[in-house]
C-alpha positions, -999 to 999 in steps of 0.1 A, spaced: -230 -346 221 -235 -361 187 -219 -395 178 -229 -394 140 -195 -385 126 -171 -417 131 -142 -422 150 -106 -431 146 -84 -450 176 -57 -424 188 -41 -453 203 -45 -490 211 -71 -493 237 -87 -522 261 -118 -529 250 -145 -556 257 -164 -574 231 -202 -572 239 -220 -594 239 -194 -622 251 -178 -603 277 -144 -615 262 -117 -584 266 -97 -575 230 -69 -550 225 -83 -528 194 -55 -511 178 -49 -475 171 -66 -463 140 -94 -486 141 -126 -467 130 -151 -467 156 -185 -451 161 -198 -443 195 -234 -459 206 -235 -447 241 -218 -429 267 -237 -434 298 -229 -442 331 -192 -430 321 -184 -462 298 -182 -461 264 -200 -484 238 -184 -487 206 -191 -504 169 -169 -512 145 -165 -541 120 -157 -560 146 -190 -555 164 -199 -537 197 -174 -535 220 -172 -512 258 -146 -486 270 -138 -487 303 -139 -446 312 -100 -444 316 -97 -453 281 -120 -425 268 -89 -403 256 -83 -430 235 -116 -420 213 -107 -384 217 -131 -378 244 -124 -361 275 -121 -393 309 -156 -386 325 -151 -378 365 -165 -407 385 -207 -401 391 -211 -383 431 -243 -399 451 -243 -377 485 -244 -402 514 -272 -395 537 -279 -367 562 -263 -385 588 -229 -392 565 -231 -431 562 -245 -448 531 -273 -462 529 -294 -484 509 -310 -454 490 -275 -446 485 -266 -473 469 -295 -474 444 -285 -437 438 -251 -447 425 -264 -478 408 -288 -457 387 -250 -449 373 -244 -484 358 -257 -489 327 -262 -524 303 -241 -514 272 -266 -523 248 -295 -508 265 -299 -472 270 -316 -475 309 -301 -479 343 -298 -511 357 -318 -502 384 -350 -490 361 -341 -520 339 -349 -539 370 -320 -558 374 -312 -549 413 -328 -573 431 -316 -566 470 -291 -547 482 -274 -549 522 -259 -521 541 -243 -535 571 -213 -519 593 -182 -537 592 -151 -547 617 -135 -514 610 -166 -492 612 -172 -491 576 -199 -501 554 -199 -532 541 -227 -536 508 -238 -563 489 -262 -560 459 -277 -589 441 -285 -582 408 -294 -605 377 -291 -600 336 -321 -595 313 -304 -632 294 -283 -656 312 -262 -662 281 -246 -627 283 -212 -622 288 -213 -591 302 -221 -595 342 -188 -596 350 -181 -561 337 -213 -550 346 -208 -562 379 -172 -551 386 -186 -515 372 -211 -516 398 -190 -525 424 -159 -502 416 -189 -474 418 -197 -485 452 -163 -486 466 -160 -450 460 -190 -441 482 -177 -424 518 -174 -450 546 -177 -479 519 -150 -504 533 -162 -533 513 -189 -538 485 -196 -572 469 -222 -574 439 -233 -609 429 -252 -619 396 -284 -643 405 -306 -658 382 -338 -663 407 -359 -647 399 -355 -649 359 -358 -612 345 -383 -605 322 -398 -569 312 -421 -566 337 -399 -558 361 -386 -528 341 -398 -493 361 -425 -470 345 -392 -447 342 -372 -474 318 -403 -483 305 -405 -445 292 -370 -442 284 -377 -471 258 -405 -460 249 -425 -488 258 -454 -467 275 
């Protein structure tokens, strides 16, 4: 799809303003052009700056509301930890065109059963700057995409700043998809 012609609001839509994290209503006929639309979310500019679109919103831009990403769970019908990567290659930085995980931001992720036979996750993950804003939506976006794995009961995803990123840890995939090799 091409995002070179702008974009007009159809109506007043939830956005958040990137990099600060900080959520705005923009209002309807705002002119917008679209950056990105990976991972489902929508990045945005405007005068204003860049701003995200949750996937809900996307009618809002004209665009048809993106189904939610499928990661099969294993052979035997649980999830497991590749899994979870699988789905986290869905969750994207809004101002950076890679996967979390081949930006090397997932640092360790848990797959335990829980009280009700569930799986219970937990992912640790980090930013590429501590200063950013958007871990919180980047995190919730991650962990709303883990809650809709099968058997996922519970899925907590916590933003860690030890190690400190830095682009070494980027994978020879990112790397290419930056074009930094």
């Amino acid at each position: 799809m091409s995002y070179d012609d702008p974009k007009e609001l159809l109506r007043d839509c939830e956005a958040v303003q990137i990099p600060s994290g900080h959520g705005i209503t923009l209002p309807r006929g705002t002119a917008v052009d679209i950056t990105q639309t990976l991972g489902g979310s929508i990045t945005i500019r405007t005068g204003g700056g860049l701003f995200r679109i949750a996937p809900q919103d996307a009618d809002a831009l004209g665009l048809e509301i993106p189904t939610a990403p499928h990661t099969p769970a294993s052979a035997s019908g649980t999830v497991d930890s590749v899994d979870i990567l699988g789905i986290l290659k869905t969750c994207f930085d809004p101002e950076i065109p890679v996967n979390i995980v081949d930006l090397g931001l997932v640092y360790d992720t848990a797959v335990e059963t829980g009280s009700g036979g569930g799986k219970k996750v937990s992912v640790k993950m980090t930013l590429t700057a501590p200063g950013c804003g958007m871990g919180p939506s980047i995190a919730a976006d991650a962990q709303q995409k883990i809650l809709a794995l099968p058997s996922v009961e519970e899925a907590t995803v916590e933003i860690v700043w030890d190690p400190p990123w830095h682009q070494s840890m980027i994978t020879a995939e990112g790397r290419k998809l930056l074009g930094l090799e």
